[in-house]
N, C-alpha and C positions, 0 to 999 in steps of 0.2 A: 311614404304615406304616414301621416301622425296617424296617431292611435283615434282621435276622435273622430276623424274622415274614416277611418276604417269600422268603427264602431259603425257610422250612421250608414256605412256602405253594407254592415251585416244586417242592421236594423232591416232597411228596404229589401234586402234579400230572402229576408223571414216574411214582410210581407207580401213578397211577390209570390212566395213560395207557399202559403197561405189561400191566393185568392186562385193559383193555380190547384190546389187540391180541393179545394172549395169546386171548383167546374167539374175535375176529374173524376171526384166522386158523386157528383150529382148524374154525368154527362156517359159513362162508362156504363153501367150498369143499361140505362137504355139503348147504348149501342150493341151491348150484349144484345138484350131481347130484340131488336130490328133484324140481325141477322140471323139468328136463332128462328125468326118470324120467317124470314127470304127464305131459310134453306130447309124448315119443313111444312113450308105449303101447302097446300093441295095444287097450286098451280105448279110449284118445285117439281114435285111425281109425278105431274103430267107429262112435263119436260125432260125430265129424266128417262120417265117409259119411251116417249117419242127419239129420243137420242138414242138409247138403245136400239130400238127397231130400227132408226136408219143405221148404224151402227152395224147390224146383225147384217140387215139387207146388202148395204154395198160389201160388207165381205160372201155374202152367198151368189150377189154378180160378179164379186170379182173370179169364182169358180171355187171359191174356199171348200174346204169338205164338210158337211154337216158340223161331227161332232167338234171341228176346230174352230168352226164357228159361232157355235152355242158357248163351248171352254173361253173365247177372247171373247164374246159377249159378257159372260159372266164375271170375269176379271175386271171388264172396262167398266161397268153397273159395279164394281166391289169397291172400287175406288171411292166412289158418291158416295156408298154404305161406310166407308172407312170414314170419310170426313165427317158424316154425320154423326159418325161415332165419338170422334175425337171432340166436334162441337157439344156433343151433349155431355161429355164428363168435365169438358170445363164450365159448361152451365152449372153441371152438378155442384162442381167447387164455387164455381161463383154464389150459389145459393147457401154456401156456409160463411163465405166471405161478404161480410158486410163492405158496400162503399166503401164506410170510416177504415175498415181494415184495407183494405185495397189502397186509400190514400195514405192509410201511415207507414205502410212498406212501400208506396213512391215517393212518399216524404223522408222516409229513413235513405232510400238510396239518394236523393235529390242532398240531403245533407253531406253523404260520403261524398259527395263529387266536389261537394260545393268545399268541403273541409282537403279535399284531396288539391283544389285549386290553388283555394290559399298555404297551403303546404308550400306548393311548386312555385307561386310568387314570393313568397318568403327566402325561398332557397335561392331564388335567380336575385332578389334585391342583397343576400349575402353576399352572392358570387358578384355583384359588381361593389363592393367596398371592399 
């Protein structure tokens, strides 16, 4: 490949990679908040209370014993507590990371790949001369 075809193939590459972090960082941060929205609703807790209780219930018909019942109730409801936990410390972080910052560390790695590429076509267009 000459050198100016490869020029104009990095060129479009910059752009592409350009109007991709242009979306990412507009397009992420509101994906953040929509599930961040879904998972602490007031209709989420409703669902959650209600899963629990049937939860609770079919282990006390299946003859479970009280307190093994309330203990695996409380584990299965710790779960939901766990995730919501998890989500809200990367909201946390998300709210120190701007977009622009979110897209220059997906643009820095989009680069390593893109530079790891052309490495490995380089080296294969060596091995066949």
């Amino acid at each position: 490949m000459s050198e100016e075809k490869e020029k104009k193939k990095e060129k479009e590459d910059v752009e592409e990679l350009k109007e991709v972090l242009s979306v990412v960082s507009k397009e992420i941060p509101s994906l953040i908040k929509g599930i961040v929205a879904s998972v602490f609703s007031e209709e989420t807790g409703r669902d959650m209370g209600k899963a629990a209780a049937a939860f609770y219930k079919e282990l006390k018909e299946a003859g479970m014993p009280e307190e093994t019942a309330v203990r695996m109730t409380e584990n299965y409801v710790s779960v939901f507590t766990s995730l919501s936990e998890i989500m809200k410390r990367s909201v946390g972080k998300g709210k120190t990371e701007s977009g622009e910052e979110i897209g220059e560390e997906i643009s820095r790695k989009i680069r390593e790949k893109l530079a790891e590429k052309r490495r490995e076509k380089e080296e294969e267009e060596e091995d066949e001369d």
